[in-house]
PDB file with SEQRES, HELIX, SHEET and CRYST1 records, atoms N, CA, C and O in Angstrom:
SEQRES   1 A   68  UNK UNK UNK UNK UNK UNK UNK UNK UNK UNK UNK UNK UNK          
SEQRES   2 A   68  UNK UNK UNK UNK UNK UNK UNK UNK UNK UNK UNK UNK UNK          
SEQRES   3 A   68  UNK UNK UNK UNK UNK UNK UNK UNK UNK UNK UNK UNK UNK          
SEQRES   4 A   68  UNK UNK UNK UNK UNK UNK UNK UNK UNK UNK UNK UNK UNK          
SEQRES   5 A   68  UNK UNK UNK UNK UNK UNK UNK UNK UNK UNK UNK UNK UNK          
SEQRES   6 A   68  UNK UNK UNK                                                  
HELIX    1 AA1 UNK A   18  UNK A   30  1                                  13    
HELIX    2 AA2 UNK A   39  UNK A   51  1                                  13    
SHEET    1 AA1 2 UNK A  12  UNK A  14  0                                        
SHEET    2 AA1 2 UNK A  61  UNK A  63 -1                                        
CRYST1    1.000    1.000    1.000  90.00  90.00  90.00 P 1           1          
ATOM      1  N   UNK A   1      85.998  37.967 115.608  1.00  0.00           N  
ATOM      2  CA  UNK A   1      85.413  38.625 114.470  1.00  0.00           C  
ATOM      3  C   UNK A   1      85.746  40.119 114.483  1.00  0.00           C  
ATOM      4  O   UNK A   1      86.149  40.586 113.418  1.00  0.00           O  
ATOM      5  N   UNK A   2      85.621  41.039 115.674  1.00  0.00           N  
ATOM      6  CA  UNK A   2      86.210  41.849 115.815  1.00  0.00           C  
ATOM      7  C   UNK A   2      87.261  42.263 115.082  1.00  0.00           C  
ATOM      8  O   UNK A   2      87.262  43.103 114.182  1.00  0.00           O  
ATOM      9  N   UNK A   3      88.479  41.406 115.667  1.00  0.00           N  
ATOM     10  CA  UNK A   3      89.778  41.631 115.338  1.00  0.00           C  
ATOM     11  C   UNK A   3      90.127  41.546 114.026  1.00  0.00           C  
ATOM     12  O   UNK A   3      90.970  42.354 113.636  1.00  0.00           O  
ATOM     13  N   UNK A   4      89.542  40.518 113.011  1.00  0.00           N  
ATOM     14  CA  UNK A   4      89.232  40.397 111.974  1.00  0.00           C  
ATOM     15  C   UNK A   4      88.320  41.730 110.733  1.00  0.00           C  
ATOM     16  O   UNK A   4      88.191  41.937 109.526  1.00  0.00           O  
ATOM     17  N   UNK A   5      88.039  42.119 111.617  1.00  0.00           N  
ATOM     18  CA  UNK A   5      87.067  43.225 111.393  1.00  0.00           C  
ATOM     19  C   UNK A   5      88.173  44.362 111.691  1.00  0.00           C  
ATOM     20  O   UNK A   5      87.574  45.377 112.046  1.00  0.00           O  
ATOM     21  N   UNK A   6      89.169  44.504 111.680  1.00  0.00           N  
ATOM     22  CA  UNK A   6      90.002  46.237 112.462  1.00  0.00           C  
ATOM     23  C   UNK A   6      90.081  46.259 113.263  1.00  0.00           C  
ATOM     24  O   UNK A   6      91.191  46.729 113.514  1.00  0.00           O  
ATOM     25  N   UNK A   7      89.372  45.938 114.444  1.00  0.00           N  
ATOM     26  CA  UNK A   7      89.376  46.426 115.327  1.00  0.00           C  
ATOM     27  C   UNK A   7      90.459  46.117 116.711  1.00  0.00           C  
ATOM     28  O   UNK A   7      90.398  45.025 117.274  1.00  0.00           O  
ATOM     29  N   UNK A   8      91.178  46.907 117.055  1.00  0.00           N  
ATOM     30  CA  UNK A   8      91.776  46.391 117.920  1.00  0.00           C  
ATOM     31  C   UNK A   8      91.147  46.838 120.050  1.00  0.00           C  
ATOM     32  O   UNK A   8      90.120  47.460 120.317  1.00  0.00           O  
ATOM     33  N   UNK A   9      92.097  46.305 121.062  1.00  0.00           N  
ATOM     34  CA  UNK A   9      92.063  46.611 121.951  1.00  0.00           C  
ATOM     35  C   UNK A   9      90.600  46.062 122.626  1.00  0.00           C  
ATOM     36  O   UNK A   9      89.855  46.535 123.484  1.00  0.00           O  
ATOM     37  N   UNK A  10      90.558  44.523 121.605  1.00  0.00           N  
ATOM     38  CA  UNK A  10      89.142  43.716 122.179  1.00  0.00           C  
ATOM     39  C   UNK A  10      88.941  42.726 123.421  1.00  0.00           C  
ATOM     40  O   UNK A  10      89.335  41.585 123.661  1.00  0.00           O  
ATOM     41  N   UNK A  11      88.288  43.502 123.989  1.00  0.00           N  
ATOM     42  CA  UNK A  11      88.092  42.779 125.449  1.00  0.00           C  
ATOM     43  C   UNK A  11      86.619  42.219 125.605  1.00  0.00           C  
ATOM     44  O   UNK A  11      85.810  43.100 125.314  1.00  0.00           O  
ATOM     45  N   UNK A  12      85.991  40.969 125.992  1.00  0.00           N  
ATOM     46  CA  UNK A  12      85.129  40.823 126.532  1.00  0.00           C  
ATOM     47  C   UNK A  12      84.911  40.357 127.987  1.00  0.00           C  
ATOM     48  O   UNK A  12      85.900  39.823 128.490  1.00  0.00           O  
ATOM     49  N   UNK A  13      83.998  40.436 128.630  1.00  0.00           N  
ATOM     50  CA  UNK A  13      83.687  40.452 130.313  1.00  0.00           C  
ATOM     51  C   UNK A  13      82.782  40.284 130.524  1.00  0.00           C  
ATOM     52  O   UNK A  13      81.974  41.188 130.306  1.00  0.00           O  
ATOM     53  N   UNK A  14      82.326  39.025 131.083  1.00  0.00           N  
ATOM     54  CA  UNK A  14      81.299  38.134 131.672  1.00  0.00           C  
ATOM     55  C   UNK A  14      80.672  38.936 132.733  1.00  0.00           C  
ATOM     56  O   UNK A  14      81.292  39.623 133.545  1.00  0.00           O  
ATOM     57  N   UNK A  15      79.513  38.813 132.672  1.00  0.00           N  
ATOM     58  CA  UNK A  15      78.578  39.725 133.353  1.00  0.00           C  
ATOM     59  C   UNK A  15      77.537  38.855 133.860  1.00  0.00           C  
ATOM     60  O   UNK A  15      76.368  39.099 133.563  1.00  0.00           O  
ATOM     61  N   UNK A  16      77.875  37.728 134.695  1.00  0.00           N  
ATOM     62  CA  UNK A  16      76.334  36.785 135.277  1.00  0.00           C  
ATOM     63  C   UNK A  16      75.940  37.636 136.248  1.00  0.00           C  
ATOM     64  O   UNK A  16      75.477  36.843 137.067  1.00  0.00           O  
ATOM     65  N   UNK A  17      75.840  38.455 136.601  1.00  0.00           N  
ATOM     66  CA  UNK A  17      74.571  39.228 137.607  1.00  0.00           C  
ATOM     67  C   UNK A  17      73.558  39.772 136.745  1.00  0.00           C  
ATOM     68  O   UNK A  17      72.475  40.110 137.221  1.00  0.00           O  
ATOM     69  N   UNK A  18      73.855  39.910 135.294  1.00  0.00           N  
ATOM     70  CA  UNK A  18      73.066  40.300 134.119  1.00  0.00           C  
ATOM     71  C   UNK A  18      71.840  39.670 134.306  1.00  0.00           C  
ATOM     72  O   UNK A  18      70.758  40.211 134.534  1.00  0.00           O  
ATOM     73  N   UNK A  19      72.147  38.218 134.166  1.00  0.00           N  
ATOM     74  CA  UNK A  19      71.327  36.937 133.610  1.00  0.00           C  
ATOM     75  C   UNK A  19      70.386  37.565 134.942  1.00  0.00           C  
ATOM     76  O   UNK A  19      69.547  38.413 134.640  1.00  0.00           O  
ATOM     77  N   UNK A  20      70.470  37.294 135.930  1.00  0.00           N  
ATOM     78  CA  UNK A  20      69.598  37.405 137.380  1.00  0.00           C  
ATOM     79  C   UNK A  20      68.870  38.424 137.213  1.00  0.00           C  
ATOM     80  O   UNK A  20      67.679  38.464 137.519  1.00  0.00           O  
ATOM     81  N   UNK A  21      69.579  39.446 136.659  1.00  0.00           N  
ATOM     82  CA  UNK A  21      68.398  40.805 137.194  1.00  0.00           C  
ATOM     83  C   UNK A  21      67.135  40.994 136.216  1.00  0.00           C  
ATOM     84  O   UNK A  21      66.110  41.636 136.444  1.00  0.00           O  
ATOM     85  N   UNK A  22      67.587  40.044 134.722  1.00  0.00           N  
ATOM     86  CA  UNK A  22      66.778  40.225 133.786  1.00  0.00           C  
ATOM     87  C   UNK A  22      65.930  39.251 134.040  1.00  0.00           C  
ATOM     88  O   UNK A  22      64.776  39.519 133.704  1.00  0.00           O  
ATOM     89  N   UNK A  23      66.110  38.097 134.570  1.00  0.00           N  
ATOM     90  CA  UNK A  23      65.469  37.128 134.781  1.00  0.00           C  
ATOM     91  C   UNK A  23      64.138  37.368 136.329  1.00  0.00           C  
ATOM     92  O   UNK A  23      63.119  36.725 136.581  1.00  0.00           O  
ATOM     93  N   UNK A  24      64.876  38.741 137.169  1.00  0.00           N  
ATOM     94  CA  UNK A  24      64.048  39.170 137.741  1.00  0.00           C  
ATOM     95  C   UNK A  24      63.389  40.334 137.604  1.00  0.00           C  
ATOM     96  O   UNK A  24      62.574  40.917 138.320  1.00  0.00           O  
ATOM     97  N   UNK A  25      63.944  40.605 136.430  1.00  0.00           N  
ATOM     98  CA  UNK A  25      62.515  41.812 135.882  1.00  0.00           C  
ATOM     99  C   UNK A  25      60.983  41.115 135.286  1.00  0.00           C  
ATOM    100  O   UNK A  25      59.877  41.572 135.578  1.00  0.00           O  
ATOM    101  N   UNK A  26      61.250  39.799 134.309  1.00  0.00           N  
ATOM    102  CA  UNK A  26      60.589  39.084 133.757  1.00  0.00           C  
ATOM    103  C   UNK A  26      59.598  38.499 135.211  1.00  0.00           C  
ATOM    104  O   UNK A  26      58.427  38.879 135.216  1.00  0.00           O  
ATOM    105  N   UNK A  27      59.929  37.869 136.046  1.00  0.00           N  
ATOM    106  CA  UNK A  27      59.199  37.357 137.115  1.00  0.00           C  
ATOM    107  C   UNK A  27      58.420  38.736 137.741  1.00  0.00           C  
ATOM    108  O   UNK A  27      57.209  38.606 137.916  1.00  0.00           O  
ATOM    109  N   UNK A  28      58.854  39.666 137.990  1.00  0.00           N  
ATOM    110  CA  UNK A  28      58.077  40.452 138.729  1.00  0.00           C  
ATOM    111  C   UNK A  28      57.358  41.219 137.741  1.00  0.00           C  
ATOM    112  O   UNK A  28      56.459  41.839 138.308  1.00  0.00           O  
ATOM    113  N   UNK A  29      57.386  41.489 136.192  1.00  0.00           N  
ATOM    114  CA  UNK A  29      56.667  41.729 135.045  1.00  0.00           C  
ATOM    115  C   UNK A  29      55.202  40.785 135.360  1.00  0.00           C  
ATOM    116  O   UNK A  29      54.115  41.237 135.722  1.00  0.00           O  
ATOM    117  N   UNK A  30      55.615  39.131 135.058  1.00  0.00           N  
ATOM    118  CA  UNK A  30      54.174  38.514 135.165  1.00  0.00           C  
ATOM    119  C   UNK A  30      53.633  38.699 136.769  1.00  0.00           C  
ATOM    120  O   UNK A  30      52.440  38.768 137.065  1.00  0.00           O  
ATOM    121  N   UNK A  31      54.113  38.726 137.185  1.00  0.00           N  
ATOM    122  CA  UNK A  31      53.530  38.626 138.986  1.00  0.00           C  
ATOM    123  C   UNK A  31      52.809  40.138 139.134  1.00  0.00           C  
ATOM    124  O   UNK A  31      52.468  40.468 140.269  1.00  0.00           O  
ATOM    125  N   UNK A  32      52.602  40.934 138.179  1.00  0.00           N  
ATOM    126  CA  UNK A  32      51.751  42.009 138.217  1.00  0.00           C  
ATOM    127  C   UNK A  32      50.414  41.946 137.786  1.00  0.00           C  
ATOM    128  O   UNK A  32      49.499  42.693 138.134  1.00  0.00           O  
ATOM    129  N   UNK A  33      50.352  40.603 136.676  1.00  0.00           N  
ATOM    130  CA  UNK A  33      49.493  40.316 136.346  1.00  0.00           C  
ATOM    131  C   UNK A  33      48.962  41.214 135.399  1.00  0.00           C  
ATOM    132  O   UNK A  33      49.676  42.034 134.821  1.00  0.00           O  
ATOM    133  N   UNK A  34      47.545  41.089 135.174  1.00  0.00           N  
ATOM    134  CA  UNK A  34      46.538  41.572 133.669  1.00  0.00           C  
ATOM    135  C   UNK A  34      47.174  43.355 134.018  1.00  0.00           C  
ATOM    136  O   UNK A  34      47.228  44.037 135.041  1.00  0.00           O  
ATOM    137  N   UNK A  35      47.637  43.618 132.341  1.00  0.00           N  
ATOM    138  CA  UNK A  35      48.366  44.741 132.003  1.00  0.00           C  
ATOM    139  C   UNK A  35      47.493  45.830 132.095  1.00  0.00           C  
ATOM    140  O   UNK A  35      47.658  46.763 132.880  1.00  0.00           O  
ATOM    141  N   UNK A  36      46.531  45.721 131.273  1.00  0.00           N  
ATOM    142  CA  UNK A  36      45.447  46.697 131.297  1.00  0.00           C  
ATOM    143  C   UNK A  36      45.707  47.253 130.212  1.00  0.00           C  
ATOM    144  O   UNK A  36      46.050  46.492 129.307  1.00  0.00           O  
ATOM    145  N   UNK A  37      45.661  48.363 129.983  1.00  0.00           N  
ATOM    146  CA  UNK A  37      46.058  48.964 128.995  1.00  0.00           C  
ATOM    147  C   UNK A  37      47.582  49.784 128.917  1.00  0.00           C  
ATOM    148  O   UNK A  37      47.865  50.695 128.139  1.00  0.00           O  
ATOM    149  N   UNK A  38      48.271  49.307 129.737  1.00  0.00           N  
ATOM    150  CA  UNK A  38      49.701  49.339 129.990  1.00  0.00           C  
ATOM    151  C   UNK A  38      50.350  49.036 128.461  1.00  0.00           C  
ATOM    152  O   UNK A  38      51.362  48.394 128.743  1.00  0.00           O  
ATOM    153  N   UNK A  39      50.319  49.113 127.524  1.00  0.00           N  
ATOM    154  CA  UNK A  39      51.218  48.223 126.589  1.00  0.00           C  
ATOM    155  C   UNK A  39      52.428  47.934 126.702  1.00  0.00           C  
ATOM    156  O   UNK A  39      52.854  46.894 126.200  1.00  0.00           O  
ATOM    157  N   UNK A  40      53.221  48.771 127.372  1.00  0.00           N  
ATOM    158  CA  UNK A  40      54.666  48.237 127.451  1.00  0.00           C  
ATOM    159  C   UNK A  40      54.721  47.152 128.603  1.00  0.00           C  
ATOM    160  O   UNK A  40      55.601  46.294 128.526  1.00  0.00           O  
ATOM    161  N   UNK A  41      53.917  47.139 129.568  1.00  0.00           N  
ATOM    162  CA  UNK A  41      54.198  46.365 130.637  1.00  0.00           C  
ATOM    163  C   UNK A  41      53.374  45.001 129.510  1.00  0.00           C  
ATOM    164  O   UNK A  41      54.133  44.035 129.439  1.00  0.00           O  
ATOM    165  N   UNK A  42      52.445  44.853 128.932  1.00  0.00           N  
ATOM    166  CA  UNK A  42      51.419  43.739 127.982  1.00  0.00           C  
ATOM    167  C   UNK A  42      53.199  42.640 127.157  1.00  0.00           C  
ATOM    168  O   UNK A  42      53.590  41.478 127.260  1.00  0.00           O  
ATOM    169  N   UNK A  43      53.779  44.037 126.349  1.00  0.00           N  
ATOM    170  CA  UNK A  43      54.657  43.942 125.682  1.00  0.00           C  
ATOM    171  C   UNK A  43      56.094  43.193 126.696  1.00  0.00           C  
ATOM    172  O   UNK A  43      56.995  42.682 126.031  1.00  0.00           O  
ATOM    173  N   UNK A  44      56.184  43.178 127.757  1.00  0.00           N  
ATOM    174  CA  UNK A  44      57.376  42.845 128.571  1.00  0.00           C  
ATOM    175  C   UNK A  44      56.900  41.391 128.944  1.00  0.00           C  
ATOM    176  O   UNK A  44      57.597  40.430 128.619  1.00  0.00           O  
ATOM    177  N   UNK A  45      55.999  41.265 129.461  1.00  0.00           N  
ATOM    178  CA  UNK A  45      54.860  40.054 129.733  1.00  0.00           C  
ATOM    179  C   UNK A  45      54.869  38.989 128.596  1.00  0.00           C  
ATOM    180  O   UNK A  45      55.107  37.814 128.873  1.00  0.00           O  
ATOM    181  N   UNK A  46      54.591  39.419 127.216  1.00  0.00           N  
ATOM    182  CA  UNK A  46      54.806  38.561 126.368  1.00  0.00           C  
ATOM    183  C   UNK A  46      56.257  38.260 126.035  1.00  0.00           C  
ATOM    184  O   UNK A  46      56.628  37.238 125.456  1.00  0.00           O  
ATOM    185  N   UNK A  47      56.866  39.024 126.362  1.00  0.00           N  
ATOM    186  CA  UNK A  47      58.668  38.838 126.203  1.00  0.00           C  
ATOM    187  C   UNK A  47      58.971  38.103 127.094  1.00  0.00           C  
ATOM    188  O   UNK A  47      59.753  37.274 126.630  1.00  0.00           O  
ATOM    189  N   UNK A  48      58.776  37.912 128.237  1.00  0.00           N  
ATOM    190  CA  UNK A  48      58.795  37.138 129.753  1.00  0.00           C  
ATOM    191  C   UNK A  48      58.892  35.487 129.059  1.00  0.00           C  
ATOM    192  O   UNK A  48      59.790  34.650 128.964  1.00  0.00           O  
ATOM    193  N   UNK A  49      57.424  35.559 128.645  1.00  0.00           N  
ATOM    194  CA  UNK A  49      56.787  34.459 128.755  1.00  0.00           C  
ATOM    195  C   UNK A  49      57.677  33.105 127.365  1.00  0.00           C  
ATOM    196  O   UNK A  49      57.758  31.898 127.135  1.00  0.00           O  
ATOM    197  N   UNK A  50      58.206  34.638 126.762  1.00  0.00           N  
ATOM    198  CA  UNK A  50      58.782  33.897 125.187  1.00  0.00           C  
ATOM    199  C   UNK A  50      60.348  33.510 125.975  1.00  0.00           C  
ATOM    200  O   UNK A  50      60.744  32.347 125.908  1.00  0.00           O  
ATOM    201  N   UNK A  51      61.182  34.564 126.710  1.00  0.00           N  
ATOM    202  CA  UNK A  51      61.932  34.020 127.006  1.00  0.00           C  
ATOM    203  C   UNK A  51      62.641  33.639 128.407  1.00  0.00           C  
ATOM    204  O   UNK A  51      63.812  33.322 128.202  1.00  0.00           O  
ATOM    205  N   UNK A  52      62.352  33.590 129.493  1.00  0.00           N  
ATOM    206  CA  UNK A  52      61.984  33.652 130.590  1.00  0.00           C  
ATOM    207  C   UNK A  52      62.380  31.962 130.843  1.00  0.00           C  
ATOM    208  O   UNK A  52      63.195  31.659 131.715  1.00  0.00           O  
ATOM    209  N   UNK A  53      61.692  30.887 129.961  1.00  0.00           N  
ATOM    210  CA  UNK A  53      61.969  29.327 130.003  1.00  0.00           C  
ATOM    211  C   UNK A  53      63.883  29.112 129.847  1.00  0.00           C  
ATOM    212  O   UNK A  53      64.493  28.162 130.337  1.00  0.00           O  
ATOM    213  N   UNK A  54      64.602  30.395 128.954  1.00  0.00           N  
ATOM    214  CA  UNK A  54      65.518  29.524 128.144  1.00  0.00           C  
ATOM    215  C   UNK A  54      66.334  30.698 128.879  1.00  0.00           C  
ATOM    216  O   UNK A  54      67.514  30.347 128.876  1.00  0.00           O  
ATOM    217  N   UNK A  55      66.196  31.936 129.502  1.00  0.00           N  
ATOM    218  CA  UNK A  55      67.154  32.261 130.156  1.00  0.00           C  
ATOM    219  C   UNK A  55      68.242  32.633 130.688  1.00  0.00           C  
ATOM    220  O   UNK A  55      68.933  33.643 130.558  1.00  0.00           O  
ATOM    221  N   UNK A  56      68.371  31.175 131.659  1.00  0.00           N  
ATOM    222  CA  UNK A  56      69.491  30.419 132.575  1.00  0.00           C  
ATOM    223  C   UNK A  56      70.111  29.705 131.334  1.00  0.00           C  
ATOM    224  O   UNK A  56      70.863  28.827 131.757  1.00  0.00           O  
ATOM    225  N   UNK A  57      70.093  29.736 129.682  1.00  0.00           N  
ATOM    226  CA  UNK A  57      71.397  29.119 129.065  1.00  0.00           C  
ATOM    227  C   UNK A  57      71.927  30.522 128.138  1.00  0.00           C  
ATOM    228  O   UNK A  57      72.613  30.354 127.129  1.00  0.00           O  
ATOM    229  N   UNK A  58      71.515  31.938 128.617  1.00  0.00           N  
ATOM    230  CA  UNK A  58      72.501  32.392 127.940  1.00  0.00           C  
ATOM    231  C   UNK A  58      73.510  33.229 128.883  1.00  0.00           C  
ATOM    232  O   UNK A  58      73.429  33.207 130.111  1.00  0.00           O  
ATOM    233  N   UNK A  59      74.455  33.958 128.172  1.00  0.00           N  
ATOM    234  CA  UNK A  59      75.775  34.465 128.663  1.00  0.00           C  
ATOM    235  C   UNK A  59      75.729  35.491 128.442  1.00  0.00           C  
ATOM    236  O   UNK A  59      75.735  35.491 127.211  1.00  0.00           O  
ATOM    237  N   UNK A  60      75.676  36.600 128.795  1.00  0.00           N  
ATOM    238  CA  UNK A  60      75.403  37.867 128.910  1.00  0.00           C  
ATOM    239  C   UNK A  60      76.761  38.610 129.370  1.00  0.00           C  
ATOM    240  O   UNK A  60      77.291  38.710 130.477  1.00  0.00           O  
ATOM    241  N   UNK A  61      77.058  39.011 128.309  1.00  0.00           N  
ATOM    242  CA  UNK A  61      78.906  39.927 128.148  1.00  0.00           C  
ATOM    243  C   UNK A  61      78.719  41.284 127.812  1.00  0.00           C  
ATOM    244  O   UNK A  61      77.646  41.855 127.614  1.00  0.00           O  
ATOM    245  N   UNK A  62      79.956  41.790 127.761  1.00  0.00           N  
ATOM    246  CA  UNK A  62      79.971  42.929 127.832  1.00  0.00           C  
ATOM    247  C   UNK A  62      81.162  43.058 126.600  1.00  0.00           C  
ATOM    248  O   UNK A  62      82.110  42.459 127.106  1.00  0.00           O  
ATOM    249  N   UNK A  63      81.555  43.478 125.392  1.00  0.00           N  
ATOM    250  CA  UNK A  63      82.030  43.293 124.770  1.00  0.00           C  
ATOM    251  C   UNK A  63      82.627  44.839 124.500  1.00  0.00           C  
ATOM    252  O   UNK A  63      81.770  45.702 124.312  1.00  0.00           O  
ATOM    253  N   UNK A  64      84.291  45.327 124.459  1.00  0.00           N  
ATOM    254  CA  UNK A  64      84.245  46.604 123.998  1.00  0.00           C  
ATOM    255  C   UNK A  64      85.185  46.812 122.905  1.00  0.00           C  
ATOM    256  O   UNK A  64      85.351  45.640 122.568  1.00  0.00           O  
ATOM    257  N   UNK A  65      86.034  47.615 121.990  1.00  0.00           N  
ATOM    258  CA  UNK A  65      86.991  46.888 121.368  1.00  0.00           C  
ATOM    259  C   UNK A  65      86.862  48.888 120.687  1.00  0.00           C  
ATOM    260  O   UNK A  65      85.900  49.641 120.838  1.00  0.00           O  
ATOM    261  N   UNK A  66      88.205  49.193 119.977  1.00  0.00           N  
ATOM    262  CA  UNK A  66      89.091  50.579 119.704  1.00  0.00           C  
ATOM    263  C   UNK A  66      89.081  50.657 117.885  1.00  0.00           C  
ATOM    264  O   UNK A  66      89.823  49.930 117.224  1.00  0.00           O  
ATOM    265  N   UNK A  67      88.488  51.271 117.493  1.00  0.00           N  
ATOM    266  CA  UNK A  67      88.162  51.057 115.995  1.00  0.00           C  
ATOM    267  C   UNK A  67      89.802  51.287 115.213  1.00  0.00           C  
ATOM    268  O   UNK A  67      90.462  52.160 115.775  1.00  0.00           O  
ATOM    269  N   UNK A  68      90.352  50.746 114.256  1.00  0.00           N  
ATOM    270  CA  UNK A  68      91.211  51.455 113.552  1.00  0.00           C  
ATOM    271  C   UNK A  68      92.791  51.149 114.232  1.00  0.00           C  
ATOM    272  O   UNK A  68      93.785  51.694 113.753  1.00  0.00           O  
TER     273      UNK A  68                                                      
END                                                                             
């Protein structure tokens, strides 16, 4: 789509250590337990919980590409 789009000099690059570290921010987010009045940590917790199940099926790239 890129390329289609102008753009040239498009590279993408698989990044699975991504998936892990996000997947271990989410675990150690709930393992802190009741937020308090934290909202961003309340707010990460409910993000955890929404995606945290599904994860381990996405692909996490790094996409860069030279306009023009």
């Amino acid at each position: 789509m890129l390329s289609a789009a102008g753009f040239t000099a498009v590279h993408c690059h698989a990044r699975p250590a991504w998936t892990d570290t996000y997947q271990n921010i989410y675990r150690v987010a709930l393992q802190l337990g009741d937020p308090g009045p934290d909202t961003a940590l309340a707010g990460l917790q409910s993000e955890a919980r929404r995606r945290l199940p599904t994860a381990h099926l996405l692909r996490r790239v790094a996409v860069t590409a030279v306009s023009g």
